[in-house]
C-alpha positions as CSV (number, residue, x, y, z in Angstrom):
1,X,94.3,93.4,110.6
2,X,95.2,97.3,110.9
3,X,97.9,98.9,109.1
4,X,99.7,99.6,112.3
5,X,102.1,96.6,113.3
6,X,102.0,97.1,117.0
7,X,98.6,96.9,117.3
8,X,98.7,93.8,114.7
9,X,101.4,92.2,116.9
10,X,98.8,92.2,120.0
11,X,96.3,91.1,118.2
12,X,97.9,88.4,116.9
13,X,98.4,87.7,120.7
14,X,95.3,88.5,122.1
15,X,94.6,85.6,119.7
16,X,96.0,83.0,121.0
17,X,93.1,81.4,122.8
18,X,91.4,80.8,119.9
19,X,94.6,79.4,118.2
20,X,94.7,77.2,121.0
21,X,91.2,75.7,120.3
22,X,92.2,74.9,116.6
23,X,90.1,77.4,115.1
24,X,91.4,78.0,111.5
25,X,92.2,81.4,111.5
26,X,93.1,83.8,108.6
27,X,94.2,87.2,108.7
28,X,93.2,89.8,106.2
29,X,95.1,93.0,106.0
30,X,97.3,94.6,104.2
31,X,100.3,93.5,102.1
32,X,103.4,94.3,104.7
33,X,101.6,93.0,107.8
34,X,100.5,90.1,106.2
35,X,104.1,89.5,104.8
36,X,105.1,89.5,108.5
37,X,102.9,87.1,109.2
38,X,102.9,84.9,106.0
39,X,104.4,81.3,107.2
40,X,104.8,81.7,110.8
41,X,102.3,79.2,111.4
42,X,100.1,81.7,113.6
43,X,97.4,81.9,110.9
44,X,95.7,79.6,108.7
45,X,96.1,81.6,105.5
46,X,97.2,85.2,104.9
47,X,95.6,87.4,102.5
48,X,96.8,90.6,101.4
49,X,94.8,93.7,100.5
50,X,94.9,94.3,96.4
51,X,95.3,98.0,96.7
52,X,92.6,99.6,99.0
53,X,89.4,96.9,98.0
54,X,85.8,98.3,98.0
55,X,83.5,97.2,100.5
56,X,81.6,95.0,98.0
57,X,84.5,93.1,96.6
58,X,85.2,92.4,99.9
59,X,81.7,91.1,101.3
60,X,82.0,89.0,97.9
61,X,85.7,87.4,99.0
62,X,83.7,86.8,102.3
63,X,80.9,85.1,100.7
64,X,83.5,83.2,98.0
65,X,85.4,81.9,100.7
66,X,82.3,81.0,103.2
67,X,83.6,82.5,106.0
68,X,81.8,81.8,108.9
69,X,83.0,85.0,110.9
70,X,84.8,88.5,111.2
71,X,86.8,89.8,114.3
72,X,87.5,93.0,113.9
73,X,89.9,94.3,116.6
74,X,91.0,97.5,115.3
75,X,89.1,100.4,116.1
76,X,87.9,100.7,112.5
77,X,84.5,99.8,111.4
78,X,85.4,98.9,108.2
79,X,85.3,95.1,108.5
80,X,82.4,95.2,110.1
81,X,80.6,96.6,107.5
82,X,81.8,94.0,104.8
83,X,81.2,91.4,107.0
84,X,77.4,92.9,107.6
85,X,77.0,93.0,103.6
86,X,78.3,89.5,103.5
87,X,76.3,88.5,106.7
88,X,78.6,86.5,107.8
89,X,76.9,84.8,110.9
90,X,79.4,85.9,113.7
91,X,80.7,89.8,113.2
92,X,82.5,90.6,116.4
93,X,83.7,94.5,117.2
94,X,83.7,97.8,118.6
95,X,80.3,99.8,119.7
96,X,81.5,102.8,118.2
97,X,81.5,103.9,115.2
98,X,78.0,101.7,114.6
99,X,79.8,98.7,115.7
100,X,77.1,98.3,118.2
101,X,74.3,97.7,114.7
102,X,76.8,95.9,112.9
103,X,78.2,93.5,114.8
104,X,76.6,90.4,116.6
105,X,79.2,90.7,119.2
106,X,80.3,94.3,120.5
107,X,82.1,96.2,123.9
108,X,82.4,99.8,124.0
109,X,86.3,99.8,123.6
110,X,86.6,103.5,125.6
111,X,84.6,101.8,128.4
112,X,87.5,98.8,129.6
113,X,90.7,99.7,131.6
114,X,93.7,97.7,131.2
115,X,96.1,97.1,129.0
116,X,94.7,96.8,124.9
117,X,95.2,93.3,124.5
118,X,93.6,92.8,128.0
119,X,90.7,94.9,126.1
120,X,91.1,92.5,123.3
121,X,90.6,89.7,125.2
122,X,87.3,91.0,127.1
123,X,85.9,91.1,123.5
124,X,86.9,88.0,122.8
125,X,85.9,86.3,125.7
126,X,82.2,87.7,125.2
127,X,82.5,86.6,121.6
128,X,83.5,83.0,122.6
129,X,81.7,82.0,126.4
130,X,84.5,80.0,128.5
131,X,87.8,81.0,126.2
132,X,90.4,80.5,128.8
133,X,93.2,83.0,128.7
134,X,96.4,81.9,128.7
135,X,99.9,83.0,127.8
136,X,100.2,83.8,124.4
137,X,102.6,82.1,122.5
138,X,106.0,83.3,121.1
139,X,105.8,84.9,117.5
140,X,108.4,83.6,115.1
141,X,108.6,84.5,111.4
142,X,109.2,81.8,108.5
143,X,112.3,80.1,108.3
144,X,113.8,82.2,105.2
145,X,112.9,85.2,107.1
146,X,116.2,84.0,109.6
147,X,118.0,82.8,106.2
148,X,117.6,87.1,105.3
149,X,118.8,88.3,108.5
150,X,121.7,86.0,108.5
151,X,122.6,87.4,105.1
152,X,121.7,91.4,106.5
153,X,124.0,90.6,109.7
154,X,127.1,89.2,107.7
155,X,126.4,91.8,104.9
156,X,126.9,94.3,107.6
157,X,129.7,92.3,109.9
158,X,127.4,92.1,113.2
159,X,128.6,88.6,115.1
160,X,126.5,87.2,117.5
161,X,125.8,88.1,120.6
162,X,124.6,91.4,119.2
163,X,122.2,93.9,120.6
164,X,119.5,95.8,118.3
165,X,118.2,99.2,118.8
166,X,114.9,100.0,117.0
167,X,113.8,102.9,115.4
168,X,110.3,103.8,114.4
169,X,107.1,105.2,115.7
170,X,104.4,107.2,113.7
171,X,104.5,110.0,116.1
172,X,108.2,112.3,116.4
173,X,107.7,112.7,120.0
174,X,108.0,108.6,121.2
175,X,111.4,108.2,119.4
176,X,114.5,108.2,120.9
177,X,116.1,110.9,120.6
178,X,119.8,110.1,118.4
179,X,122.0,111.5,120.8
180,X,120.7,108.8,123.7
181,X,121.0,105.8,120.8
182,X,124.9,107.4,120.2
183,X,125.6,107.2,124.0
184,X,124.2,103.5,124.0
185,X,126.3,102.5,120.6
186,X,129.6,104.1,121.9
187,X,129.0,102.4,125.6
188,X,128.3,99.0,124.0
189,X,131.2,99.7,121.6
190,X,133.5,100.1,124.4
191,X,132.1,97.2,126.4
192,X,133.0,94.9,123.2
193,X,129.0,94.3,122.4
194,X,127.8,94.4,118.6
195,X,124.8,96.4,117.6
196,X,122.4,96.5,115.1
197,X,120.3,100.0,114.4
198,X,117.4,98.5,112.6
199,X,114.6,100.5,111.0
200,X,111.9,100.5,108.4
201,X,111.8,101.6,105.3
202,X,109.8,105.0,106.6
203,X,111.4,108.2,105.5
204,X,111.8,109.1,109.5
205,X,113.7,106.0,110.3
206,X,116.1,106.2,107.2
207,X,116.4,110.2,108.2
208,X,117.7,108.7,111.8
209,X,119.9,106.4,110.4
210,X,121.8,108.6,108.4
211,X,122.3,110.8,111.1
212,X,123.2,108.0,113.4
213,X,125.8,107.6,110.7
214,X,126.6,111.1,109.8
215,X,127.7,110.7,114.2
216,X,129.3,107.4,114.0
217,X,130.1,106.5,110.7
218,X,131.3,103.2,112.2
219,X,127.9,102.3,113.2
220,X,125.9,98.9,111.7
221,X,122.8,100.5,110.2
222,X,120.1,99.0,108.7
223,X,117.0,101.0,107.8
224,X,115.2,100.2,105.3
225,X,117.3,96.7,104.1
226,X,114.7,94.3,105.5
227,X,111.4,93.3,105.2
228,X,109.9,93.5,108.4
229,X,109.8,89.4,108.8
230,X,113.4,89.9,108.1
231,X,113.4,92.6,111.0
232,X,111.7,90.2,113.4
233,X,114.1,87.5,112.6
234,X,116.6,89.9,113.5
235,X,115.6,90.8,116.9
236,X,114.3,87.6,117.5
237,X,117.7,86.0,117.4
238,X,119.7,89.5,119.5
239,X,120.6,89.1,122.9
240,X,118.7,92.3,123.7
241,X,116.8,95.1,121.8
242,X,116.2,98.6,122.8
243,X,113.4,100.7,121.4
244,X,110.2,102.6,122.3
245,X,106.8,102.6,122.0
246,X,106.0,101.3,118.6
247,X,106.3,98.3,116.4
248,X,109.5,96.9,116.4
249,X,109.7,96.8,120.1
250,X,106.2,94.6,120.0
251,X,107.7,92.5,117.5
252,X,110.6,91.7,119.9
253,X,108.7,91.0,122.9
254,X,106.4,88.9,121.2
255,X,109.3,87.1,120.2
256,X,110.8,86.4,123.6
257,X,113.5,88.4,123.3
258,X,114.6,90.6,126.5
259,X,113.5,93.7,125.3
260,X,114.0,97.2,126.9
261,X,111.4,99.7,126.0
262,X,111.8,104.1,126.7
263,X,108.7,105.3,127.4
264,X,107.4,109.0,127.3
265,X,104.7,110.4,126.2
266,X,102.1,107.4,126.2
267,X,101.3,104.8,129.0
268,X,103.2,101.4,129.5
269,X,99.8,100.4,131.5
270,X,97.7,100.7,128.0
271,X,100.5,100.0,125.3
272,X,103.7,98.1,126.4
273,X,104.9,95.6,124.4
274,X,104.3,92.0,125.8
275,X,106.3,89.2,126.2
276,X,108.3,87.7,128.6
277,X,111.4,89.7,129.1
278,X,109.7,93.4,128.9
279,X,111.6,95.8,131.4
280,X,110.2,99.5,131.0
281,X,112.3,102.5,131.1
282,X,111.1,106.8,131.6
283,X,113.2,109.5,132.2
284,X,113.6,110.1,136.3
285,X,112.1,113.3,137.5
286,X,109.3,114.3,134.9
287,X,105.8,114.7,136.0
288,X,104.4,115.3,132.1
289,X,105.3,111.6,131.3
290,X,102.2,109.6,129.6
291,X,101.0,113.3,128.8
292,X,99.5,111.2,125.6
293,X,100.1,114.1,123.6
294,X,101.0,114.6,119.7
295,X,103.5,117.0,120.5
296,X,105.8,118.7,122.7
297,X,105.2,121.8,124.9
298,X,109.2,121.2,126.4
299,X,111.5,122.4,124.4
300,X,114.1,119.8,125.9
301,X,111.3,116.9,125.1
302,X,113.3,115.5,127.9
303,X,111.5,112.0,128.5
304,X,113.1,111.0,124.7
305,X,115.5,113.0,124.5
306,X,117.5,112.7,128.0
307,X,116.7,109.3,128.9
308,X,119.6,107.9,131.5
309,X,121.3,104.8,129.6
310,X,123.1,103.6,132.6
311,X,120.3,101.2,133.7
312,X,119.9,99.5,130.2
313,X,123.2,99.2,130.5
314,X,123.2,97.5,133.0
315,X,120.3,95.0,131.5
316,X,122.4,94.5,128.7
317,X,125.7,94.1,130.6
318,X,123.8,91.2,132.7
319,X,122.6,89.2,129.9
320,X,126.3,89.8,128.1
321,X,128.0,88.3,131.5
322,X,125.5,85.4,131.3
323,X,125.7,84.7,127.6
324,X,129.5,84.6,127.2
325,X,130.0,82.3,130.9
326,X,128.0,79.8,128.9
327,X,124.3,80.4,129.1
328,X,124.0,80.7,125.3
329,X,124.5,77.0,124.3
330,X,124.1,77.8,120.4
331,X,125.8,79.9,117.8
332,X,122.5,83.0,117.8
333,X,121.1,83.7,121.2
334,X,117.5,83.6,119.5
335,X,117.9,80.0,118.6
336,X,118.8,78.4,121.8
């Protein structure tokens, strides 16, 4: 597993075939991904990295555990080359970066179109002749994941129906910009809807949330006070989240949750976050949008900055109407 959760997230999707044909899976990875995933039930076993391992104490884990194969989905050759020194019988990866010599099964990952777990699954497929693609299923974290976000959300006085916006994203220029999360807060403040700003524990998303707060001091923040199961039970059991491109707004998808995702700078047709209540949002009027740059020759960085709010207002405003005229049948809309 990468070190990125997004990607993590759609691999754990593009997956699902292969869950679906009982194959014991077990991720490998390091420590916070695999605590995301530890108990979910979408892996076999989980095994966190001890510290960055060298490449032949990992061929011997391989070897020790009799692992019958590798899939390496990240574009890292890494894995492959443990699994080559532990000659593991089925290595399957990218061409590049000498995929193509180690691995028994390879695609040139620049060389598909589509969507990444689409990509994914075109690796898979060759990897495993007749896999039938289906729907992947919904993620959900371990039960005591839910028991922490009940104790976060009561902690912090958030009832149910509440509405998460999500920071993050390794790059500046995919985040929201604050003042369009302040417009959002003080519009579902006056429409009588709780929210949630969650974050990590990266320096950037506790730098946001204190300036959320430093704006709104009556704002519900919590950066930084959850482990990211935690975080995924959060949004998981929210009647909406907001966020961009990056790993919390995977997390919700892949959860079910209807989750309403600004995009700017990279391409909803390559990265948007599955699942199946996914409605994509870009600022009207910009032709620089999916510019896939690193940085920002518009001073304004309008597609982040100046997104409209009105129309995920709107979303949000819907599935309010619906929840409180009875379509939410339990206490948490995430548990119904």
């Amino acid at each position: 597993m990468p070190r990125f959760i997004g990607d993590a997230v759609m691999i754990h999707q593009a997956l699902a075939p292969l869950r679906n044909l009982g194959l014991p899976l077990v991720a490998w990875g390091p420590g916070n991904v695999m605590e995301l995933f530890e108990g979910s039930g979408a892996f076999a076993a989980c095994v966190p990295d001890q510290g960055p391992p060298r490449a032949w104490d990992m061929a011997r884990l391989l070897r020790a555990s009799r692992a019958q194969g590798v899939i390496n989905l990240p574009r890292s050759s890494r894995a492959l080359v443990v699994a080559f020194l532990a000659r593991t019988p089925l290595r399957v990866g990218w061409s590049e970066g000498g995929g193509r010599i180690l691995a028994t099964t390879s695609l040139r990952f620049k060389g598909l179109d589509g969507h990444q777990i689409q990509r994914y699954g075109h690796l898979l497929s060759k990897a495993f002749p007749g896999l039938s693609q289906g729907a992947p299923d919904l993620f959900r974290p371990r039960r005591e994941a839910f028991d922490q976000a009940a104790a976060v959300r009561k902690e912090l006085d958030v009832p149910a129906p509440y509405v998460v916006l999500a920071l993050g994203a390794k790059y500046w220029n995919k985040r929201l910009g604050t003042p369009v999360l302040v417009r959002l807060l003080d519009a579902l403040e006056q429409d009588g809807i709780p929210a949630l700003v969650l974050g990590g524990p990266q320096e950037e998303d506790l730098a946001q949330g204190r300036e959320i707060l430093a704006l709104r001091p009556q704002a519900k923040v919590a950066c930084g006070r959850t482990l990211l199961s935690a975080s995924a039970a959060l949004m998981a059991d929210a009647l909406a989240v907001v966020g961009n491109d990056s790993s919390l707004s995977h997390l919700a998808a892949a959860s079910g949750t209807c989750t309403l995702v600004a995009f700017g700078p990279t391409l909803p047709g390559v990265t948007a976050p599955q699942g199946p209540q996914v409605r994509i949002f870009q600022k009207a009027g910009l032709d620089c949008l999916g510019c896939m740059r690193f940085d920002c020759r518009i001073q304004t960085h309008a597609c982040m900055q100046e997104l409209e709010t009105e129309p995920i207002l709107e979303v949000i405003r819907g599935a309010w109407r619906g929840f409180t005229a009875g379509a939410g049948s339990s206490t948490d809309p995430g548990t119904r």
